[in-house]
C-alpha positions as CSV (number, residue, x, y, z in Angstrom):
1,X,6.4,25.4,45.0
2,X,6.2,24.6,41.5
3,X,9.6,24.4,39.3
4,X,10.6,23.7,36.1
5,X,14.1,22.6,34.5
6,X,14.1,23.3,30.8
7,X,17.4,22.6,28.7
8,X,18.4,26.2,27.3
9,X,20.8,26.2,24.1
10,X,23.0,29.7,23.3
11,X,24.8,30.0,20.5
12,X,26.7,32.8,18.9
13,X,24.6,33.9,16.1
14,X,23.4,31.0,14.8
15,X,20.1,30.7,17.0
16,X,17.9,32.2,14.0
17,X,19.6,29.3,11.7
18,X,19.3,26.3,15.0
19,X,15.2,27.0,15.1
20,X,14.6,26.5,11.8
21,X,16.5,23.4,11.9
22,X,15.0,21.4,14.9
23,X,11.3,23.0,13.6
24,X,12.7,20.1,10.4
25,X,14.6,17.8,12.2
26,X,12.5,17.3,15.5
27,X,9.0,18.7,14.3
28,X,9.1,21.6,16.7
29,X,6.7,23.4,17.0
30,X,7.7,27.4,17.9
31,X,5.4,29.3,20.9
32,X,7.6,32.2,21.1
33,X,10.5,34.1,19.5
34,X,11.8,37.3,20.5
35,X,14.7,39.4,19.0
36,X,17.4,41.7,21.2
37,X,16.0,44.6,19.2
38,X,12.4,43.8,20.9
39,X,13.7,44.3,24.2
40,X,14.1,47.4,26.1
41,X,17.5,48.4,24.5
42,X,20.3,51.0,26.7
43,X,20.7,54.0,24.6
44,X,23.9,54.2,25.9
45,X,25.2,51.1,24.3
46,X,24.1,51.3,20.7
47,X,23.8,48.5,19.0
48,X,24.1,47.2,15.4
49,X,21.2,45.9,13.0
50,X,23.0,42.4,13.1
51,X,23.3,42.7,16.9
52,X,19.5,43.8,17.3
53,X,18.3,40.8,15.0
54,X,19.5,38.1,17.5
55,X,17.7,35.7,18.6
56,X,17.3,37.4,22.6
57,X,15.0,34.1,23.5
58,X,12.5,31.5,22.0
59,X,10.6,28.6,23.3
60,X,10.4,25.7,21.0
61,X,7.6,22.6,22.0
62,X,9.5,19.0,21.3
63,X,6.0,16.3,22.0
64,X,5.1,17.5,25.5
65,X,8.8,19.0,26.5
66,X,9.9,22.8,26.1
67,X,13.3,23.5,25.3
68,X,14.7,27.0,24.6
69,X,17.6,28.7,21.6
70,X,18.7,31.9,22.0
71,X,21.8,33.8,21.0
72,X,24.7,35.0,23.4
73,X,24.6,38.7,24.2
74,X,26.9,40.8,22.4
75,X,30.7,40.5,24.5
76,X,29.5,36.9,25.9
77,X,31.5,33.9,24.5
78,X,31.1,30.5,24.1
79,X,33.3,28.6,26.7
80,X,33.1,24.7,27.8
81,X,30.0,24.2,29.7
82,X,27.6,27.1,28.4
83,X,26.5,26.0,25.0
84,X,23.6,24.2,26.8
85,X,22.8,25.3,29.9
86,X,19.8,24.4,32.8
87,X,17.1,26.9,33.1
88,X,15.4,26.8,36.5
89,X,11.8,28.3,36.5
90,X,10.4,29.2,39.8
91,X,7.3,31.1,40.8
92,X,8.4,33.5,43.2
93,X,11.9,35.3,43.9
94,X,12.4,33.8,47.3
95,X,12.9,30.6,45.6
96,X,14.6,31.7,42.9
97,X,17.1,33.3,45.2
98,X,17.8,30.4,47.6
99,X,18.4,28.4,44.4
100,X,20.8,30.8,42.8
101,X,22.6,31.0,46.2
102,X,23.0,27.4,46.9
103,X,24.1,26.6,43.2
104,X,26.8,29.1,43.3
105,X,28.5,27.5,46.9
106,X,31.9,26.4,44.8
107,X,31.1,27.9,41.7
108,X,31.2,31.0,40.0
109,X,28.6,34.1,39.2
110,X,27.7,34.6,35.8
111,X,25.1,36.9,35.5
112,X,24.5,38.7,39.3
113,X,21.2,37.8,40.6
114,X,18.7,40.9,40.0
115,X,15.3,42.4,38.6
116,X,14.9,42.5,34.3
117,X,12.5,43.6,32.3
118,X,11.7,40.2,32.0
119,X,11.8,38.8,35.4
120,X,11.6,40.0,39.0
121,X,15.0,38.2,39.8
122,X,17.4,36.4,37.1
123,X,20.7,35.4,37.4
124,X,23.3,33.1,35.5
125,X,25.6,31.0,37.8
126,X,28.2,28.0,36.4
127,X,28.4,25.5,39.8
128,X,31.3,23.9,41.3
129,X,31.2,20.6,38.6
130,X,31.0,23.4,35.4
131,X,27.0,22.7,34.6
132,X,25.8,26.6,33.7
133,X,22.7,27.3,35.2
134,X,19.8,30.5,34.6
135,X,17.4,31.1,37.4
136,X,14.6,32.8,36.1
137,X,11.5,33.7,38.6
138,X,8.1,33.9,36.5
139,X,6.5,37.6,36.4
140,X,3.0,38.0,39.1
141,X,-0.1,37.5,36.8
């Protein structure tokens, strides 16, 4: 079982604005960026042209470490303990599951466990000390 913990910065609009600055300040180097508006989007909730141009994820290379900006969904808010967050990489949803299950014991659900476009099972959870974790379970090659 191979996994990865990568630090995972949201902010509130300002992702767009926090790439370009550590791609200066640290010399990062950007693999990937993807917008909201790239995503599958629910015709049922339309969005706005300032809501679609958010940063929906990026991963940024620091040396030999990942770390990854992204913007809150529209409706989400900033609260103590989310601004930086753990993401947890596993290979398969089994793991990913047992993970999500045991970080939640004394804390709260954030985001329920479940398939994405982007993943077979991803889930948000903020444990029992405050620490705000995203499981994410890589997609079969």
């Amino acid at each position: 079982m191979a996994l990865q913990l990568n630090p995972f910065i949201l902010l509130d609009g300002t992702a767009r604005e926090a790439i370009e600055f550590y791609q200066e300040a640290l010399d990062a180097k950007l693999l990937f960026k993807q917008t909201v508006g790239e995503g599958p989007l629910n015709p049922g909730s339309p969005m706005s042209g300032k809501d679609k141009a958010r940063i929906a994820h990026s991963v940024l290379r620091v040396g030999e470490s990942e770390f990854y900006v992204a913007d809150l969904e529209p409706g989400q808010a900033l609260r103590p303990g989310n601004g930086i967050n753990i993401c947890i990489t596993a290979d398969d949803a089994g793991t990913a599951e047992r993970l999500y299950h045991s970080l939640q014991e004394g804390g709260q659900i954030d985001v329920k466990l479940g398939p994405t476009y982007f993943s077979p099972a991803y889930g948000m959870i903020t444990d029992k000390f405050g620490v705000a974790f995203q499981v994410f379970t890589k997609r079969a090659r």
